[in-house]
MIRO-67817 format. One record per atom (N, C-alpha, C): x, y, z; residue in three letters; atom name. Coordinates in Angstrom, 1 decimal, always signed. Each point is the difference from the previous one (the first is absolute). Layout:
REM MIRO-67817
east | north | up | rest | atom
X | Y | Z | ALA | CA
...
This chain:
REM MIRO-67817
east | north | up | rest | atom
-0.1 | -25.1 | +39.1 | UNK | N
-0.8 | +0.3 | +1.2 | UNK | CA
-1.2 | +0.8 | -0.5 | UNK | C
-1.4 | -0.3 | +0.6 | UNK | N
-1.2 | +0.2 | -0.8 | UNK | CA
-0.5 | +0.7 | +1.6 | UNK | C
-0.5 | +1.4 | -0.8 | UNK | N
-0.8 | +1.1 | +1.1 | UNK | CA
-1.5 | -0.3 | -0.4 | UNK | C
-0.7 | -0.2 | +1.0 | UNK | N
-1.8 | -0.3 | -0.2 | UNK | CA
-0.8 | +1.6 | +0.4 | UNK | C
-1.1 | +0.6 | -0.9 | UNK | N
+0.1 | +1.0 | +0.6 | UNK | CA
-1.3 | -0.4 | +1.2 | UNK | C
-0.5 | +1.1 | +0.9 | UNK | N
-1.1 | +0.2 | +1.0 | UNK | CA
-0.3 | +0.7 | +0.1 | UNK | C
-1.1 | -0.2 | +1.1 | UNK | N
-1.2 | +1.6 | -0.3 | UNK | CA
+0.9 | +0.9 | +1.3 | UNK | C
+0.7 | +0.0 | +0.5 | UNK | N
+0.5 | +1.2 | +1.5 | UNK | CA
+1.9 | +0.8 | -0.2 | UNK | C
+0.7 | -0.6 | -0.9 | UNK | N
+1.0 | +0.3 | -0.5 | UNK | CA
-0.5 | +1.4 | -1.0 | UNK | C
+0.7 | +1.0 | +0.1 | UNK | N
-0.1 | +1.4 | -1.0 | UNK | CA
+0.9 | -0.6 | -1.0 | UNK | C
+0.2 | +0.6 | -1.2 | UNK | N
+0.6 | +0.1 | -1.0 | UNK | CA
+1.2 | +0.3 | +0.5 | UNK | C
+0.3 | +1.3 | +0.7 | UNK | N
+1.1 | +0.4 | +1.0 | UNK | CA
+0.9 | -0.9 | +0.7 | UNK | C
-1.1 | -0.5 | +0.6 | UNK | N
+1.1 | -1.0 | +0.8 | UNK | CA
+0.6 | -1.0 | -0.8 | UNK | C
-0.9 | -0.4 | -1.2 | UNK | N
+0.6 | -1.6 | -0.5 | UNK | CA
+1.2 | +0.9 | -0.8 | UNK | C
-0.1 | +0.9 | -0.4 | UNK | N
+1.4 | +0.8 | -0.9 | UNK | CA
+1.5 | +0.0 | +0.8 | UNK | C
-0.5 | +0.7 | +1.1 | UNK | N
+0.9 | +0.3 | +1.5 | UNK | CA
+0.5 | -2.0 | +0.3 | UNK | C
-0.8 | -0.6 | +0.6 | UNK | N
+0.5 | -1.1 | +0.7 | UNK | CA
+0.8 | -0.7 | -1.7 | UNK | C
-0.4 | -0.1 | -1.2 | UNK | N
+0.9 | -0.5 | -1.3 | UNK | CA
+1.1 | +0.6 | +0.2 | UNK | C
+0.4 | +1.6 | +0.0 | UNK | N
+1.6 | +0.2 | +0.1 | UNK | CA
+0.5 | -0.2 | +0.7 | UNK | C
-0.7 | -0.2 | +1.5 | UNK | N
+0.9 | -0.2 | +0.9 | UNK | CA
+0.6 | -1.5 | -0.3 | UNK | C
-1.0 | -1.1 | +0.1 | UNK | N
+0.4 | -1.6 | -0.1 | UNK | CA
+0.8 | -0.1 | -1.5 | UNK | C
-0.3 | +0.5 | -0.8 | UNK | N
+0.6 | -0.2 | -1.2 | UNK | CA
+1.1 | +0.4 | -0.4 | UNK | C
+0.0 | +1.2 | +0.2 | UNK | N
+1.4 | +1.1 | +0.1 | UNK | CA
-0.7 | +0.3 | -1.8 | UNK | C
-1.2 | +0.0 | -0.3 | UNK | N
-0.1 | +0.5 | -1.7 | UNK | CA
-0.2 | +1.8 | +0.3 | UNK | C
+0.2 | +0.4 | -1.0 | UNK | N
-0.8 | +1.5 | +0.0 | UNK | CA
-1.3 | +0.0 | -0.2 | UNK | C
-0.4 | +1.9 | +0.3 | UNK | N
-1.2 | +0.1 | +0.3 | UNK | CA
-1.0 | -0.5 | -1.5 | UNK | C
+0.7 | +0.2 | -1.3 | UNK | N
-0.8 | -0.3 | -1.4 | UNK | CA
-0.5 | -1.1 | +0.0 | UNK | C
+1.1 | -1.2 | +0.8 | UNK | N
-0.5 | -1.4 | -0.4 | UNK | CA
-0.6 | -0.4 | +1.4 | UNK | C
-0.1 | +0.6 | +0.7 | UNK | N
-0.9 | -0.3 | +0.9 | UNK | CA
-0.7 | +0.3 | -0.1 | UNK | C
-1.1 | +1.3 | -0.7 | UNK | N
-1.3 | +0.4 | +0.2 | UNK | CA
-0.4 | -1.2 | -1.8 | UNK | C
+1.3 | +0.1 | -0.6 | UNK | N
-0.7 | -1.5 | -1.0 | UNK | CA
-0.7 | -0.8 | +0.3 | UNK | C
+0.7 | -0.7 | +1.1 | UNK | N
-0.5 | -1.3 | +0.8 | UNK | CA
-1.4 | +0.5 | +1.0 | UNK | C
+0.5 | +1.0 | +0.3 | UNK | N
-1.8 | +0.2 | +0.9 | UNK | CA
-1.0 | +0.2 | -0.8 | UNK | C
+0.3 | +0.5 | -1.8 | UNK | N
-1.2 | +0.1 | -0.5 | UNK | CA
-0.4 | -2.0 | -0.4 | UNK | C
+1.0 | -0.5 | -0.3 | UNK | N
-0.3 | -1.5 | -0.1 | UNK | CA
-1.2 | -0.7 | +1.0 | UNK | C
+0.8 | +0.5 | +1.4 | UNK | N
-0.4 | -0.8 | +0.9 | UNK | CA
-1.4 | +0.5 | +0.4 | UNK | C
-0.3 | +1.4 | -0.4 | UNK | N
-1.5 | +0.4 | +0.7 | UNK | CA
-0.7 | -0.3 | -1.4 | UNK | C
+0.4 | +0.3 | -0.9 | UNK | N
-0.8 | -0.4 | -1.6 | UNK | CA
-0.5 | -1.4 | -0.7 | UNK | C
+1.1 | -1.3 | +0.5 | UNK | N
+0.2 | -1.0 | -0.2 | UNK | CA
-0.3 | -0.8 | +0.9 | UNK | C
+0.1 | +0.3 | +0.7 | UNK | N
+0.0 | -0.7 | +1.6 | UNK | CA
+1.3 | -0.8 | +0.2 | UNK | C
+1.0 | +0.7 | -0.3 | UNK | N
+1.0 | -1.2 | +0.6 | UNK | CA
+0.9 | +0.8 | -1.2 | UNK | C
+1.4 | -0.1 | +0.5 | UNK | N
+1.6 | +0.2 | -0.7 | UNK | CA
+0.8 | -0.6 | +0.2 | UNK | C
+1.2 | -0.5 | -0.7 | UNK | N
+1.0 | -0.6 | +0.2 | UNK | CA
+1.2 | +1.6 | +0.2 | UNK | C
+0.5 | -0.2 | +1.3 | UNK | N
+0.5 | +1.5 | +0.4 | UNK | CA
+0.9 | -0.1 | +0.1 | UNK | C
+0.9 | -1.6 | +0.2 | UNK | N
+1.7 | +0.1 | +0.3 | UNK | CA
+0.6 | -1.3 | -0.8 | UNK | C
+0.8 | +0.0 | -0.7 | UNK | N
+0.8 | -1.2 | +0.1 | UNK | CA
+1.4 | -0.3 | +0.5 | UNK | C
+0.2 | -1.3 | +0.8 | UNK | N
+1.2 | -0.2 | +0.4 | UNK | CA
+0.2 | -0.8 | +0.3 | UNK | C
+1.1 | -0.7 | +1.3 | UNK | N
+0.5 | -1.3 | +0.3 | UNK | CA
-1.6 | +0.0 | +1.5 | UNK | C
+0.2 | -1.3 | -0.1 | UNK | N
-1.3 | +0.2 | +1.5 | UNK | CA
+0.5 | +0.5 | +1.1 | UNK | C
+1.2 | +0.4 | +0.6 | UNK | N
+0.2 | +0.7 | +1.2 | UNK | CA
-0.9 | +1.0 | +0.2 | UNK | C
+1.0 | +0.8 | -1.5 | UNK | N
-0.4 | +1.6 | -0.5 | UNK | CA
-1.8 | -0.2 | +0.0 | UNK | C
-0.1 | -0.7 | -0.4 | UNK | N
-1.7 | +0.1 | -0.3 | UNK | CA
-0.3 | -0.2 | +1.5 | UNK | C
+0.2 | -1.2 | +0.7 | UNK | N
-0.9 | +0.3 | +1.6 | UNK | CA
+0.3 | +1.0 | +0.8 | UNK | C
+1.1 | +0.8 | -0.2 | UNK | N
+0.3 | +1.3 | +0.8 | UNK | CA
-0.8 | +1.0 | -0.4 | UNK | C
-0.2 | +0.2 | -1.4 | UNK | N
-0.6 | +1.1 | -0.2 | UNK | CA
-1.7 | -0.1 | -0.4 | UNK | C
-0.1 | -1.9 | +0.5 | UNK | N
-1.5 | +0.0 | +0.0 | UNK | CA
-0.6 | +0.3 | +1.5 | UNK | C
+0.5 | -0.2 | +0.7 | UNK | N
+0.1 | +0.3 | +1.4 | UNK | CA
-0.1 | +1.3 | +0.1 | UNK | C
+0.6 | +1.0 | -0.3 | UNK | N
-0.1 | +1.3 | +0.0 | UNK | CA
-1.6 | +0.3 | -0.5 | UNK | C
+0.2 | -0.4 | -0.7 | UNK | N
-1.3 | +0.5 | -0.9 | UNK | CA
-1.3 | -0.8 | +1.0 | UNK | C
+0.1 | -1.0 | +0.4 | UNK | N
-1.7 | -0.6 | +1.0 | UNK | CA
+0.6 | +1.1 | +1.2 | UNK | C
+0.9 | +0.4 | +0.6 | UNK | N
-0.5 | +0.9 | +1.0 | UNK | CA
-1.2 | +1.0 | +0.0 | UNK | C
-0.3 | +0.6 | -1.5 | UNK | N
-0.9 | +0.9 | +0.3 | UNK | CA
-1.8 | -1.2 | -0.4 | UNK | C
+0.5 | -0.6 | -0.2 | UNK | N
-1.5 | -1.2 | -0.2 | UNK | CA
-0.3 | -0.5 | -1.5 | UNK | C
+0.9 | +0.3 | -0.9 | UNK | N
+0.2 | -0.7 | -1.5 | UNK | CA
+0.1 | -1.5 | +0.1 | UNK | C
-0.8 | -0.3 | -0.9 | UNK | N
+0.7 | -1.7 | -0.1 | UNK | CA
+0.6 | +0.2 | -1.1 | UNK | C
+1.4 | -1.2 | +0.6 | UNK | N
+1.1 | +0.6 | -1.1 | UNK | CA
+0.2 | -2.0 | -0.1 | UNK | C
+0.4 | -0.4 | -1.2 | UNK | N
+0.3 | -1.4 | +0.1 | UNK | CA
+1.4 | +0.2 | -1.1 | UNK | C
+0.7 | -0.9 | +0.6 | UNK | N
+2.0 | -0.1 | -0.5 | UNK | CA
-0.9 | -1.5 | -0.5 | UNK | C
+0.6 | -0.1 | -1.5 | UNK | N
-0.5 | -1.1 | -1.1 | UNK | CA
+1.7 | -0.3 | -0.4 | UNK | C
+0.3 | -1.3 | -0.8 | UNK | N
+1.0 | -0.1 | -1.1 | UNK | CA
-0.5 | -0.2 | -1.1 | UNK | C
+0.6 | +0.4 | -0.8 | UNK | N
-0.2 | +0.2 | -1.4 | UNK | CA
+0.6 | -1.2 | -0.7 | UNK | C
C-alpha cells in the first residue's frame, strides 16, 4: 500500500491517520511521513488485500491518495 504526499495534509495528521490504519508505532510512522513528504510517495503497509483496503480506506478519509498494489 503506497501513501502519495499533498500540499493540505500536516505532517501530524499523516503520522496520526498511519497508526491508526496501520496499527505501526509512532517511530515508523513519522519514517514513512518523512518518505512520503521527502519522496513523494512511501510504501507504508504490507499485507493480504483485505488488510490493505481497510486500512487504505482509513487513510483517504482525511484526503490521502492511498493505492493497495500486489507485489
Amino acid at each position: 500500500m503506497t501513501v502519495f504526499d499533498n500540499d493540505f495534509n500536516t505532517q501530524s495528521e499523516v503520522i496520526n491517520i498511519l497508526m491508526v490504519a496501520t496499527g505501526c508505532d509512532l517511530e515508523e510512522a513519522e519514517m514513512e511521513t518523512w518518505e512520503v513528504h521527502n519522496l513523494g510517495k512511501s510504501v507504508v503497509h504490507h499485507g493480504d488485500q483485505p488488510e490493505c483496503e481497510q486500512a487504505a480506506s482509513v487513510i483517504a478519509q482525511i484526503g490521502i491518495e492511498v493505492r493497495v498494489s500486489q507485489e
